[in-house]
N, CA, C and O atoms as CSV, one atom per row, in Angstrom:
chain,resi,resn,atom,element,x,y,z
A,1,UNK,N,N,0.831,-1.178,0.000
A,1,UNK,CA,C,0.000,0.000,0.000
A,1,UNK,C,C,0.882,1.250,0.000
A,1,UNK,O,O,1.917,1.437,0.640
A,2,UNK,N,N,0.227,2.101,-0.891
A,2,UNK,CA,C,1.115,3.758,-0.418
A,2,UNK,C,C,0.937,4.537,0.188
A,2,UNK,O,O,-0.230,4.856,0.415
A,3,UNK,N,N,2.130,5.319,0.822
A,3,UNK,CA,C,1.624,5.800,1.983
A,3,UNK,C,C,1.277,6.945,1.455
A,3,UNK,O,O,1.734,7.246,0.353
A,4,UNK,N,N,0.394,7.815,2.141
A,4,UNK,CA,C,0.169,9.259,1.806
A,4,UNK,C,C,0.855,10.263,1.758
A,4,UNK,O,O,1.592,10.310,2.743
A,5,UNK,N,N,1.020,11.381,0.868
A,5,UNK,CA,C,2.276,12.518,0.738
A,5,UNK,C,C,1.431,13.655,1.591
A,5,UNK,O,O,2.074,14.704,1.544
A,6,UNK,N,N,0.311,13.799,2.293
A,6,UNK,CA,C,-0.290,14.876,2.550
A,6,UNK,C,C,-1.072,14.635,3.608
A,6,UNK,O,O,-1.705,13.580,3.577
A,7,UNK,N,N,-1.202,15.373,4.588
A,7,UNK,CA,C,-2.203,14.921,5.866
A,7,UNK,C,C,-2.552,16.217,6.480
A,7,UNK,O,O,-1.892,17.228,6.720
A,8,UNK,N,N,-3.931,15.849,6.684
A,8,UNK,CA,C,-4.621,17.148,7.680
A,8,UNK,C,C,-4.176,17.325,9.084
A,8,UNK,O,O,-3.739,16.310,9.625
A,9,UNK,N,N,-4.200,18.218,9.649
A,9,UNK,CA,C,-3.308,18.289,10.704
A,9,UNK,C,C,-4.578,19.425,11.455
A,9,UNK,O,O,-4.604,20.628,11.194
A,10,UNK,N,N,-5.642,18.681,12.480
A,10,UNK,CA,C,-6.749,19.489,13.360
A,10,UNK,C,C,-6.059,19.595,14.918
A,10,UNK,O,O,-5.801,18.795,15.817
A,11,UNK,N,N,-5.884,21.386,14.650
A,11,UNK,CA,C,-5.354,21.708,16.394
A,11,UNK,C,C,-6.259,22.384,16.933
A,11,UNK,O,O,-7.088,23.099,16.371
A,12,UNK,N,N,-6.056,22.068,18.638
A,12,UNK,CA,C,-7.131,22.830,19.057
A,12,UNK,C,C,-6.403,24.223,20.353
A,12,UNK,O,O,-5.788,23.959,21.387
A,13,UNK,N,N,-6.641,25.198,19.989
A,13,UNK,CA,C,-5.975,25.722,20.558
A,13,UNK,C,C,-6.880,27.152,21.494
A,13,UNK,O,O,-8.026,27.548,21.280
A,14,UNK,N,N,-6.054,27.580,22.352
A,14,UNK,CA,C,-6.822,28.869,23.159
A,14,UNK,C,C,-6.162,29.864,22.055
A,14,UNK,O,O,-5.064,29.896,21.500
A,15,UNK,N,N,-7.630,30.860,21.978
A,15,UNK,CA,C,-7.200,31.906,21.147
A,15,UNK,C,C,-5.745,32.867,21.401
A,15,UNK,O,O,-5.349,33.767,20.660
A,16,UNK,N,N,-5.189,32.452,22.490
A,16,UNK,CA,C,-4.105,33.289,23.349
A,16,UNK,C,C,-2.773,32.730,22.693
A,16,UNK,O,O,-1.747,33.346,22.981
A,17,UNK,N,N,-2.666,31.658,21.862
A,17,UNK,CA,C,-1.550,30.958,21.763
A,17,UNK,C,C,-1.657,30.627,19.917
A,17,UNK,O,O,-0.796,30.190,19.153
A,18,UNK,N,N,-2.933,31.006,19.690
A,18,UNK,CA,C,-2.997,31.138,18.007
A,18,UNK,C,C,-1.910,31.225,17.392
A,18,UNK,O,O,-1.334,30.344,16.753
A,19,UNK,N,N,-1.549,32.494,17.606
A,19,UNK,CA,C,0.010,33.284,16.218
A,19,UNK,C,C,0.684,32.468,17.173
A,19,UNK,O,O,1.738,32.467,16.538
A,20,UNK,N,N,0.917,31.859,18.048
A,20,UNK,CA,C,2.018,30.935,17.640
A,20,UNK,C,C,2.264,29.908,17.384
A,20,UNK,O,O,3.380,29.393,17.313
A,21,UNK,N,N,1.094,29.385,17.180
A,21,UNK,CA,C,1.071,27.828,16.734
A,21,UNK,C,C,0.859,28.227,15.117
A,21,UNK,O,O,1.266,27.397,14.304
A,22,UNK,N,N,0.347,29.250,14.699
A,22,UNK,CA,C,0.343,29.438,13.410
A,22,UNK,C,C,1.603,30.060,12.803
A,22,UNK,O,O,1.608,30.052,11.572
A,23,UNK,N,N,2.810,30.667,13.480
A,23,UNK,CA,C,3.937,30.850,13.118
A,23,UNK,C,C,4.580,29.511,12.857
A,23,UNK,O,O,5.143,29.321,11.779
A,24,UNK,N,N,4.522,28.410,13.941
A,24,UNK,CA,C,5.273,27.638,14.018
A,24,UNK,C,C,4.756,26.968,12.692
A,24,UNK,O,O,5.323,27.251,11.636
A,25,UNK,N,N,4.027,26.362,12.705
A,25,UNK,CA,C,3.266,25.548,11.250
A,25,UNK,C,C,3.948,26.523,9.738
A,25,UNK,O,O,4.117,26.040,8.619
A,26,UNK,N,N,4.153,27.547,10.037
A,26,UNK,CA,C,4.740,28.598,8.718
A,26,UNK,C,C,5.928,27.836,8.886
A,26,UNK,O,O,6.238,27.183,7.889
A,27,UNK,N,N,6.939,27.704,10.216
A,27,UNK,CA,C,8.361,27.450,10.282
A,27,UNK,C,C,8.514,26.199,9.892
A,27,UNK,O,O,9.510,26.106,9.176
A,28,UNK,N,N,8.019,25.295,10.032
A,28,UNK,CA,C,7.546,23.880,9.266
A,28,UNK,C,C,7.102,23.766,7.906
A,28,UNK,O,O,7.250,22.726,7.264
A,29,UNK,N,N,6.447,25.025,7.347
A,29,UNK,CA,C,6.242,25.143,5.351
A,29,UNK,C,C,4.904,24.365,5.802
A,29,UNK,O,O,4.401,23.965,4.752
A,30,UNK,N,N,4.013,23.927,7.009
A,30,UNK,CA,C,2.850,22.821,6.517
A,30,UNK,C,C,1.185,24.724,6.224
A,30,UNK,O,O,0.664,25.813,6.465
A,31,UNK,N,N,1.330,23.752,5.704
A,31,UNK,CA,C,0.275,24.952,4.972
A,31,UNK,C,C,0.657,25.413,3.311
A,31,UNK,O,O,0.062,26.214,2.591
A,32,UNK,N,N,1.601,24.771,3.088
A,32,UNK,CA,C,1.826,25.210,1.858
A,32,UNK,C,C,1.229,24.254,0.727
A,32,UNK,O,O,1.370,23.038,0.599
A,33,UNK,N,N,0.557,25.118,-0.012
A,33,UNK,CA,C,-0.036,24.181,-1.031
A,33,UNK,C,C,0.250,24.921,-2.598
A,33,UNK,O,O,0.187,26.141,-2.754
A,34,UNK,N,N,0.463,24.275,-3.337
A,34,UNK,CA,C,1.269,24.920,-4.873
A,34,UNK,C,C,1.947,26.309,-4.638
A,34,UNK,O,O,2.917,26.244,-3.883
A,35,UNK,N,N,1.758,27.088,-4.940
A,35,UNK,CA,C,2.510,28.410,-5.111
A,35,UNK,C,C,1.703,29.488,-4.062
A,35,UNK,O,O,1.579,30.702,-4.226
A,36,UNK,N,N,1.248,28.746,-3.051
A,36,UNK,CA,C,0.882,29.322,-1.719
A,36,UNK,C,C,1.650,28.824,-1.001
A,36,UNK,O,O,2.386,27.859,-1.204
A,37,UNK,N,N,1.463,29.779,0.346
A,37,UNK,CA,C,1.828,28.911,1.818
A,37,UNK,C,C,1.169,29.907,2.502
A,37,UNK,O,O,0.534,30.885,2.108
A,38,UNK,N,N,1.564,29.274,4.138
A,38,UNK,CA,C,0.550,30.058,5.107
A,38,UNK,C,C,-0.848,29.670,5.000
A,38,UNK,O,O,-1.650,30.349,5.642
A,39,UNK,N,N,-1.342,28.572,4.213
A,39,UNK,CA,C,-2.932,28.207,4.128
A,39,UNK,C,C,-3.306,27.559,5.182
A,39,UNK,O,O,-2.844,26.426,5.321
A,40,UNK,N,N,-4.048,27.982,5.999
A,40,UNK,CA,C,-5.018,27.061,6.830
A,40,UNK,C,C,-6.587,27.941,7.195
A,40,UNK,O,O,-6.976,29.070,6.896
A,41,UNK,N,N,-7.271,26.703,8.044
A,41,UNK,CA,C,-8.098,27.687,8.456
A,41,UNK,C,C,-8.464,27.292,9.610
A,41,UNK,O,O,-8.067,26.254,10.141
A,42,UNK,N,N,-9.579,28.422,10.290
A,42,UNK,CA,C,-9.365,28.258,11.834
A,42,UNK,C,C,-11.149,29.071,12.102
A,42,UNK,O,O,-11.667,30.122,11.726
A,43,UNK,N,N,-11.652,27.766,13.032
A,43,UNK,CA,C,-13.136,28.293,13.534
A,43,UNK,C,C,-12.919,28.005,14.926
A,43,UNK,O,O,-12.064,27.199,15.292
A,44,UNK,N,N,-13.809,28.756,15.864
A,44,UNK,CA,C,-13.815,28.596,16.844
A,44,UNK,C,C,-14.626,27.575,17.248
A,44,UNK,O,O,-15.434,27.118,16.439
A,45,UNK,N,N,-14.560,27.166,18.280
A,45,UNK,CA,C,-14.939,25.662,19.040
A,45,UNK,C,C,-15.027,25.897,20.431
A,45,UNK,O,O,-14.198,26.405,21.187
A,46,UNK,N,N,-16.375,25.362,20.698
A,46,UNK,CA,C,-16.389,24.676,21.842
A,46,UNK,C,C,-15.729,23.776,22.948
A,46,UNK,O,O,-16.635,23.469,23.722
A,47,UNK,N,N,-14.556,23.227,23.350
A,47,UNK,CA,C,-14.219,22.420,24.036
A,47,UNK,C,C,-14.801,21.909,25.248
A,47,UNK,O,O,-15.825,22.381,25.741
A,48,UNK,N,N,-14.174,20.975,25.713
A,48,UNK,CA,C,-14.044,20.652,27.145
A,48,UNK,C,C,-13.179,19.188,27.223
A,48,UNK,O,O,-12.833,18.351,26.389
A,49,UNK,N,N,-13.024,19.348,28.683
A,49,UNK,CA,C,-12.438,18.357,29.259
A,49,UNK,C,C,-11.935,18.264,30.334
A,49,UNK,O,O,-11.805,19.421,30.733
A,50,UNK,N,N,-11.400,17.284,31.388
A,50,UNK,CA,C,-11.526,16.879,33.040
A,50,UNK,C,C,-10.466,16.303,33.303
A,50,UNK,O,O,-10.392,15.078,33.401
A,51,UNK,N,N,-8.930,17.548,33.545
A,51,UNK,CA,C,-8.010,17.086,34.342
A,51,UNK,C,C,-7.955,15.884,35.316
A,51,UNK,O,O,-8.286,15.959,36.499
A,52,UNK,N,N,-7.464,14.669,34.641
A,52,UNK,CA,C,-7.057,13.875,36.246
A,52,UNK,C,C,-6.317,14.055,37.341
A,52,UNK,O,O,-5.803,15.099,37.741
A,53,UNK,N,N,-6.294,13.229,37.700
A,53,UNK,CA,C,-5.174,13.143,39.280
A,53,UNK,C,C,-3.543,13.028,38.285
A,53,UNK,O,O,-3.443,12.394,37.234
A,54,UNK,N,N,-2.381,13.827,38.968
A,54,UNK,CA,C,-1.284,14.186,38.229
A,54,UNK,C,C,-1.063,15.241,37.264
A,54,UNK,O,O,-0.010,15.769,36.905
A,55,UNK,N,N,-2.586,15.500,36.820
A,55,UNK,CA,C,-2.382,16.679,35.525
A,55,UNK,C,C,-1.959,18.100,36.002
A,55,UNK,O,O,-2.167,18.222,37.210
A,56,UNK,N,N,-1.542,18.970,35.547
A,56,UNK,CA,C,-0.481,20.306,35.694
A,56,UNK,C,C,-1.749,21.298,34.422
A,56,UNK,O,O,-1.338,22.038,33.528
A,57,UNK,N,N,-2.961,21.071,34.655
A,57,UNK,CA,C,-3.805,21.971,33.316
A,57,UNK,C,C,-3.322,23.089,32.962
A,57,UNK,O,O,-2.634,23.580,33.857
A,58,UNK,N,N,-3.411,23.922,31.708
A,58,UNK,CA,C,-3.246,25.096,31.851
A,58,UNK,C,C,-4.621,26.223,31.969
A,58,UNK,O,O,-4.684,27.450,32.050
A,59,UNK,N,N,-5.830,24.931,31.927
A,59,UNK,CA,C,-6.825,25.793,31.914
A,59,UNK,C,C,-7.598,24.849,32.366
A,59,UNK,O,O,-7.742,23.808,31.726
A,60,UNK,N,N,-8.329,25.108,33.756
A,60,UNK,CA,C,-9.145,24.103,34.322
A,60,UNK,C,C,-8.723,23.802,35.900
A,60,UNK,O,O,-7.892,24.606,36.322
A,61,UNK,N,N,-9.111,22.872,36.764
A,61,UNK,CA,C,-8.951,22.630,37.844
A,61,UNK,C,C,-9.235,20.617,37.443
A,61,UNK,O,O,-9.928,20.039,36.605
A,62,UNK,N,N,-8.432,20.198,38.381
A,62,UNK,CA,C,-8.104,18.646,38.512
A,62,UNK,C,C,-9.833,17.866,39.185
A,62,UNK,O,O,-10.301,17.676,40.308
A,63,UNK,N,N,-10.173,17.688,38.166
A,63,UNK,CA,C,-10.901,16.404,38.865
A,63,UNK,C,C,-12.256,17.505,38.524
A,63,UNK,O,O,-13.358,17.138,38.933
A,64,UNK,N,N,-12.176,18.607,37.909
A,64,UNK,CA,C,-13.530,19.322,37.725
A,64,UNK,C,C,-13.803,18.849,35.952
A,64,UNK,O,O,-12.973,18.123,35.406
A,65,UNK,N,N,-14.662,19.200,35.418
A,65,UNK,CA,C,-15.051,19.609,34.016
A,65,UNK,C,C,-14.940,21.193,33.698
A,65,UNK,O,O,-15.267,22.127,34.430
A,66,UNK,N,N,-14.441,21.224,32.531
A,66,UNK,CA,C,-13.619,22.545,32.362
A,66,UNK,C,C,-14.858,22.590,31.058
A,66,UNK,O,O,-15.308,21.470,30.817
A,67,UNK,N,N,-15.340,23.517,30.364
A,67,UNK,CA,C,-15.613,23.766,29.420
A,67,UNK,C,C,-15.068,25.208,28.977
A,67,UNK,O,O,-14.830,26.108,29.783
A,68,UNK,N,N,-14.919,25.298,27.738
A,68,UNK,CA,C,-14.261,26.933,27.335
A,68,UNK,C,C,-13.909,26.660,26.156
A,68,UNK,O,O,-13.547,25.582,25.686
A,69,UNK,N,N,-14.040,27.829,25.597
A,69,UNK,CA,C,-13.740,28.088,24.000
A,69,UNK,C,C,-12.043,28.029,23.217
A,69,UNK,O,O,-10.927,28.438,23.537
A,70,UNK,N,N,-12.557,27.376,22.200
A,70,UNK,CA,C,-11.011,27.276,21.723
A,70,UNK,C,C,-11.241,27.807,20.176
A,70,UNK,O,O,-12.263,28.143,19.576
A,71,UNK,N,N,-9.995,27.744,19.828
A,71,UNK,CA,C,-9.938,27.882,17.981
A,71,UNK,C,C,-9.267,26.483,17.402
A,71,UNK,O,O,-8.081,26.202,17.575
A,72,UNK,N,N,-9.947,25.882,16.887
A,72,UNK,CA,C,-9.964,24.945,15.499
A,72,UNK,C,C,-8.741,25.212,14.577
A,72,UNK,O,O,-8.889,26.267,13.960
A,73,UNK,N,N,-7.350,24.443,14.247
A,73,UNK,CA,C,-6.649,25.329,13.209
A,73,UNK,C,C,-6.593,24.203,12.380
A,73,UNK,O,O,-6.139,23.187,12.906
A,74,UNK,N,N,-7.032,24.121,10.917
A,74,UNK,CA,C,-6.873,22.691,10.168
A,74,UNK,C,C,-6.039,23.645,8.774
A,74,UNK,O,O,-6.315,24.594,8.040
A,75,UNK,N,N,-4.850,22.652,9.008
A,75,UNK,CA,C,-3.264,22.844,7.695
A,75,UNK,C,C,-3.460,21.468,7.329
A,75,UNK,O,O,-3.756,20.473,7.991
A,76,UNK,N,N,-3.207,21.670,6.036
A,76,UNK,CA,C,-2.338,20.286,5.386
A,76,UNK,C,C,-1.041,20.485,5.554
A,76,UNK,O,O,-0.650,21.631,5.775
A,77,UNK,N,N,-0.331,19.648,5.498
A,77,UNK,CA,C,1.213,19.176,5.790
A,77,UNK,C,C,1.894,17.772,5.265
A,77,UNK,O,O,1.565,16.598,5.436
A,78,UNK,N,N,2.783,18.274,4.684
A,78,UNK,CA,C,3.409,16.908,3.754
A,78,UNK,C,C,4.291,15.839,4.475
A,78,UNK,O,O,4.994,16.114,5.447
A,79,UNK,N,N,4.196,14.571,3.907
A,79,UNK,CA,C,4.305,14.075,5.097
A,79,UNK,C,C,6.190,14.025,5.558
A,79,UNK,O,O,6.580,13.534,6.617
A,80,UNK,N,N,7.080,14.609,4.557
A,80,UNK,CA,C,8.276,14.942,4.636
A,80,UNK,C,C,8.207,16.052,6.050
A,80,UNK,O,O,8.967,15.920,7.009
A,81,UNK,N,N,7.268,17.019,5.962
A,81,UNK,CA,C,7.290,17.974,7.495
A,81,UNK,C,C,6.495,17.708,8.374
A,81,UNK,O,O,6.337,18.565,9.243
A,82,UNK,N,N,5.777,16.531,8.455
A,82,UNK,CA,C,5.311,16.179,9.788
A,82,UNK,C,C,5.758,16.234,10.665
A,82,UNK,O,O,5.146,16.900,11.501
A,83,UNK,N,N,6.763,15.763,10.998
A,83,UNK,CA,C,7.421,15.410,12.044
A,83,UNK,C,C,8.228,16.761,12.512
A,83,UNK,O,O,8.417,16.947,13.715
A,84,UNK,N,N,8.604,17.514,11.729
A,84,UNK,CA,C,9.344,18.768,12.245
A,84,UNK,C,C,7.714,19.576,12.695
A,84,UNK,O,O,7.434,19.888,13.852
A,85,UNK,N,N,7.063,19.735,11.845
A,85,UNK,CA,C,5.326,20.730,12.268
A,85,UNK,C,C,5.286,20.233,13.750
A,85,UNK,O,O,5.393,20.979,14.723
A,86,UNK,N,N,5.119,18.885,13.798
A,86,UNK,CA,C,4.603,18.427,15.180
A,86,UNK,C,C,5.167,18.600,16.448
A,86,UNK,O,O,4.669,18.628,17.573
A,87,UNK,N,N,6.458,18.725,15.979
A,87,UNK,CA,C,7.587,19.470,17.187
A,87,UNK,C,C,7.549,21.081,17.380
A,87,UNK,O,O,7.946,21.670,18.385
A,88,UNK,N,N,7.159,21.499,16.566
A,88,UNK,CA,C,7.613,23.172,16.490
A,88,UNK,C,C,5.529,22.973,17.235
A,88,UNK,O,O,5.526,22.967,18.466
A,89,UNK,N,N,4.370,22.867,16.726
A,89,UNK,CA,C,3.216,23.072,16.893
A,89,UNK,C,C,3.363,22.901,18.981
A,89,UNK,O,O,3.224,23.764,19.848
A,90,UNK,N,N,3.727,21.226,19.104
A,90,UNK,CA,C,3.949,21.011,20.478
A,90,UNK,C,C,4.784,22.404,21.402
A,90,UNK,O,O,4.265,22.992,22.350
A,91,UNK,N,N,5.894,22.642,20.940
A,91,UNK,CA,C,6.377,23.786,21.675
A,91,UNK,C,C,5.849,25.027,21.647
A,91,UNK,O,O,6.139,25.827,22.537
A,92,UNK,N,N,5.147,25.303,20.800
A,92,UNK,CA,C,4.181,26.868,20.989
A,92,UNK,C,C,2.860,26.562,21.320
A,92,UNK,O,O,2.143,27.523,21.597
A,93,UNK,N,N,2.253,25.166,21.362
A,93,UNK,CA,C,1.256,25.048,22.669
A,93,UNK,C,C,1.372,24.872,23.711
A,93,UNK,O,O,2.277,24.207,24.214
A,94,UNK,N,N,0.338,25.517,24.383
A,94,UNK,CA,C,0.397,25.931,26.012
A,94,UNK,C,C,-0.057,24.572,26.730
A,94,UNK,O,O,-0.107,24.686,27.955
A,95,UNK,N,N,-0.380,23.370,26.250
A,95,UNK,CA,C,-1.263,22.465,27.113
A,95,UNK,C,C,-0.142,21.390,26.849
A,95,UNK,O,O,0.652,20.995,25.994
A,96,UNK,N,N,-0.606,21.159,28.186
A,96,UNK,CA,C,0.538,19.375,28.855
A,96,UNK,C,C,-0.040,18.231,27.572
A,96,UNK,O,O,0.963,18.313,26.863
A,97,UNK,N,N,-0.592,17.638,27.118
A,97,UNK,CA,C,-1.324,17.275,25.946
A,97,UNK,C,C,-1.934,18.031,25.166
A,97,UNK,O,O,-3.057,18.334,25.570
A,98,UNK,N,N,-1.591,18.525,24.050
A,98,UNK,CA,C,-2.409,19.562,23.245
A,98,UNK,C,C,-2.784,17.999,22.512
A,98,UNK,O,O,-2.306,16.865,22.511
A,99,UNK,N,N,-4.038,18.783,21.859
A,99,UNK,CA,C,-4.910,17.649,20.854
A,99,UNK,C,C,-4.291,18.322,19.605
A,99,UNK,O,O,-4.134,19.523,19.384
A,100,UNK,N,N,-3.927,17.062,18.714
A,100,UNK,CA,C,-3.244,17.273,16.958
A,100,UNK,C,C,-3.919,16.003,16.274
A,100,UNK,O,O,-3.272,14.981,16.046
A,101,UNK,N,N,-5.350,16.154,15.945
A,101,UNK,CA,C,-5.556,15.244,14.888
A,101,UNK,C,C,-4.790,15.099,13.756
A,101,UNK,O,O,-4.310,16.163,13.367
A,102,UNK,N,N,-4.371,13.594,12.742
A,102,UNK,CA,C,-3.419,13.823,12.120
A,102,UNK,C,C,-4.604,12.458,11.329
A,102,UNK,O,O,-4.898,11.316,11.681
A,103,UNK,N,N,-4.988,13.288,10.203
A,103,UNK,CA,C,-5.550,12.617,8.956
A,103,UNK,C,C,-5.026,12.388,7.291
A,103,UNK,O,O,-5.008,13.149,6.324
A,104,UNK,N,N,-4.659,11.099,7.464
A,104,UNK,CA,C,-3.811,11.041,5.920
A,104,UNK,C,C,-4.940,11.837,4.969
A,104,UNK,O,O,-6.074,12.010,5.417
A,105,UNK,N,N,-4.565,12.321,3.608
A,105,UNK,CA,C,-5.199,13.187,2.679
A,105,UNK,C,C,-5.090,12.257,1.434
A,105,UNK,O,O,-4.104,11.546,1.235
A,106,UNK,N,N,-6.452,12.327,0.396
A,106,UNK,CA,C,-6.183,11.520,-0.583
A,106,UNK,C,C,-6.024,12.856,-1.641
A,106,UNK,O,O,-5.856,12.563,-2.825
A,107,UNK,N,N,-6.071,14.473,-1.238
A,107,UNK,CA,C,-6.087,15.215,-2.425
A,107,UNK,C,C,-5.909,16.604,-1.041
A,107,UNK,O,O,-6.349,16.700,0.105
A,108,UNK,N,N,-5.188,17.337,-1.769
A,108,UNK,CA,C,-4.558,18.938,-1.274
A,108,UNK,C,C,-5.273,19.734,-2.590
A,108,UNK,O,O,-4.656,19.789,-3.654
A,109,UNK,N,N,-6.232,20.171,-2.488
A,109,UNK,CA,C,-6.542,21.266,-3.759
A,109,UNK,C,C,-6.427,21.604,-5.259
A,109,UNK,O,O,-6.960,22.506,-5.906
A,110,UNK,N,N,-5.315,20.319,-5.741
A,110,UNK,CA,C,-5.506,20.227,-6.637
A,110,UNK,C,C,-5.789,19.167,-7.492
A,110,UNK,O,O,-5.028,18.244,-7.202
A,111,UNK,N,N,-6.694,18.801,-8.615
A,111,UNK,CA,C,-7.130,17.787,-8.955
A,111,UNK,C,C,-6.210,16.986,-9.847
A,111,UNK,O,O,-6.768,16.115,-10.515
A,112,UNK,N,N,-5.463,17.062,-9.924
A,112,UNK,CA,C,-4.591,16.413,-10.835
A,112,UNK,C,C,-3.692,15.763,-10.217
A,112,UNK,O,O,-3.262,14.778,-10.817
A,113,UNK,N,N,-3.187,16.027,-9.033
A,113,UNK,CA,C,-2.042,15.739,-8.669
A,113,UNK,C,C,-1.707,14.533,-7.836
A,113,UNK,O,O,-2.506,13.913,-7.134
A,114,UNK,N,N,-0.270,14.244,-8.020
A,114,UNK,CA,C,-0.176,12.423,-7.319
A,114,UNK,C,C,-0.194,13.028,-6.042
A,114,UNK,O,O,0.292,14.136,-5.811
A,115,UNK,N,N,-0.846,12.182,-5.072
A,115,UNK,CA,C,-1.164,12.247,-4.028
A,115,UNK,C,C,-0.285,10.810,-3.094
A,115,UNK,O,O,-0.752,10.720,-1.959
A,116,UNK,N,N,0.589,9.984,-3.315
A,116,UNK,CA,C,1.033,9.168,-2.867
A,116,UNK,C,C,1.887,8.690,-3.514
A,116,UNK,O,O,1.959,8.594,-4.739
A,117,UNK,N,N,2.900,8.215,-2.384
A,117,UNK,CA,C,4.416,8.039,-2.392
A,117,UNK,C,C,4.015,6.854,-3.731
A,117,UNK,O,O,3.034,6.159,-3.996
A,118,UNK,N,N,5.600,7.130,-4.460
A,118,UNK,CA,C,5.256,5.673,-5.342
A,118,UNK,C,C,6.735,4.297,-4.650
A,118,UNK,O,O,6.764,3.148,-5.091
Protein backbone atom coordinates (compact mmCIF):
# COMPACT_ATOMS: atom_id res chain seq x y z
CA UNK A 1 0.00 0.00 0.00
CA UNK A 2 1.12 3.76 -0.42
CA UNK A 3 1.62 5.80 1.98
CA UNK A 4 0.17 9.26 1.81
CA UNK A 5 2.28 12.52 0.74
CA UNK A 6 -0.29 14.88 2.55
CA UNK A 7 -2.20 14.92 5.87
CA UNK A 8 -4.62 17.15 7.68
CA UNK A 9 -3.31 18.29 10.70
CA UNK A 10 -6.75 19.49 13.36
CA UNK A 11 -5.35 21.71 16.39
CA UNK A 12 -7.13 22.83 19.06
CA UNK A 13 -5.98 25.72 20.56
CA UNK A 14 -6.82 28.87 23.16
CA UNK A 15 -7.20 31.91 21.15
CA UNK A 16 -4.11 33.29 23.35
CA UNK A 17 -1.55 30.96 21.76
CA UNK A 18 -3.00 31.14 18.01
CA UNK A 19 0.01 33.28 16.22
CA UNK A 20 2.02 30.93 17.64
CA UNK A 21 1.07 27.83 16.73
CA UNK A 22 0.34 29.44 13.41
CA UNK A 23 3.94 30.85 13.12
CA UNK A 24 5.27 27.64 14.02
CA UNK A 25 3.27 25.55 11.25
CA UNK A 26 4.74 28.60 8.72
CA UNK A 27 8.36 27.45 10.28
CA UNK A 28 7.55 23.88 9.27
CA UNK A 29 6.24 25.14 5.35
CA UNK A 30 2.85 22.82 6.52
CA UNK A 31 0.27 24.95 4.97
CA UNK A 32 1.83 25.21 1.86
CA UNK A 33 -0.04 24.18 -1.03
CA UNK A 34 1.27 24.92 -4.87
CA UNK A 35 2.51 28.41 -5.11
CA UNK A 36 0.88 29.32 -1.72
CA UNK A 37 1.83 28.91 1.82
CA UNK A 38 0.55 30.06 5.11
CA UNK A 39 -2.93 28.21 4.13
CA UNK A 40 -5.02 27.06 6.83
CA UNK A 41 -8.10 27.69 8.46
CA UNK A 42 -9.36 28.26 11.83
CA UNK A 43 -13.14 28.29 13.53
CA UNK A 44 -13.81 28.60 16.84
CA UNK A 45 -14.94 25.66 19.04
CA UNK A 46 -16.39 24.68 21.84
CA UNK A 47 -14.22 22.42 24.04
CA UNK A 48 -14.04 20.65 27.15
CA UNK A 49 -12.44 18.36 29.26
CA UNK A 50 -11.53 16.88 33.04
CA UNK A 51 -8.01 17.09 34.34
CA UNK A 52 -7.06 13.88 36.25
CA UNK A 53 -5.17 13.14 39.28
CA UNK A 54 -1.28 14.19 38.23
CA UNK A 55 -2.38 16.68 35.52
CA UNK A 56 -0.48 20.31 35.69
CA UNK A 57 -3.80 21.97 33.32
CA UNK A 58 -3.25 25.10 31.85
CA UNK A 59 -6.82 25.79 31.91
CA UNK A 60 -9.14 24.10 34.32
CA UNK A 61 -8.95 22.63 37.84
CA UNK A 62 -8.10 18.65 38.51
CA UNK A 63 -10.90 16.40 38.87
CA UNK A 64 -13.53 19.32 37.73
CA UNK A 65 -15.05 19.61 34.02
CA UNK A 66 -13.62 22.54 32.36
CA UNK A 67 -15.61 23.77 29.42
CA UNK A 68 -14.26 26.93 27.34
CA UNK A 69 -13.74 28.09 24.00
CA UNK A 70 -11.01 27.28 21.72
CA UNK A 71 -9.94 27.88 17.98
CA UNK A 72 -9.96 24.94 15.50
CA UNK A 73 -6.65 25.33 13.21
CA UNK A 74 -6.87 22.69 10.17
CA UNK A 75 -3.26 22.84 7.69
CA UNK A 76 -2.34 20.29 5.39
CA UNK A 77 1.21 19.18 5.79
CA UNK A 78 3.41 16.91 3.75
CA UNK A 79 4.31 14.07 5.10
CA UNK A 80 8.28 14.94 4.64
CA UNK A 81 7.29 17.97 7.49
CA UNK A 82 5.31 16.18 9.79
CA UNK A 83 7.42 15.41 12.04
CA UNK A 84 9.34 18.77 12.24
CA UNK A 85 5.33 20.73 12.27
CA UNK A 86 4.60 18.43 15.18
CA UNK A 87 7.59 19.47 17.19
CA UNK A 88 7.61 23.17 16.49
CA UNK A 89 3.22 23.07 16.89
CA UNK A 90 3.95 21.01 20.48
CA UNK A 91 6.38 23.79 21.68
CA UNK A 92 4.18 26.87 20.99
CA UNK A 93 1.26 25.05 22.67
CA UNK A 94 0.40 25.93 26.01
CA UNK A 95 -1.26 22.47 27.11
CA UNK A 96 0.54 19.38 28.85
CA UNK A 97 -1.32 17.27 25.95
CA UNK A 98 -2.41 19.56 23.24
CA UNK A 99 -4.91 17.65 20.85
CA UNK A 100 -3.24 17.27 16.96
CA UNK A 101 -5.56 15.24 14.89
CA UNK A 102 -3.42 13.82 12.12
CA UNK A 103 -5.55 12.62 8.96
CA UNK A 104 -3.81 11.04 5.92
CA UNK A 105 -5.20 13.19 2.68
CA UNK A 106 -6.18 11.52 -0.58
CA UNK A 107 -6.09 15.22 -2.43
CA UNK A 108 -4.56 18.94 -1.27
CA UNK A 109 -6.54 21.27 -3.76
CA UNK A 110 -5.51 20.23 -6.64
CA UNK A 111 -7.13 17.79 -8.95
CA UNK A 112 -4.59 16.41 -10.84
CA UNK A 113 -2.04 15.74 -8.67
CA UNK A 114 -0.18 12.42 -7.32
CA UNK A 115 -1.16 12.25 -4.03
CA UNK A 116 1.03 9.17 -2.87
CA UNK A 117 4.42 8.04 -2.39
CA UNK A 118 5.26 5.67 -5.34
Amino acid sequence: MRKPRYFKLEIFVPESHFDAVRDALAEADAGHVGIYDRCLSVSPVTSQWRPLDGAQPYNGTVGELCVAPELKVEVCCSADRLETALALVRAAHPYEVPVINILPMCGVGVPDFDFFEK
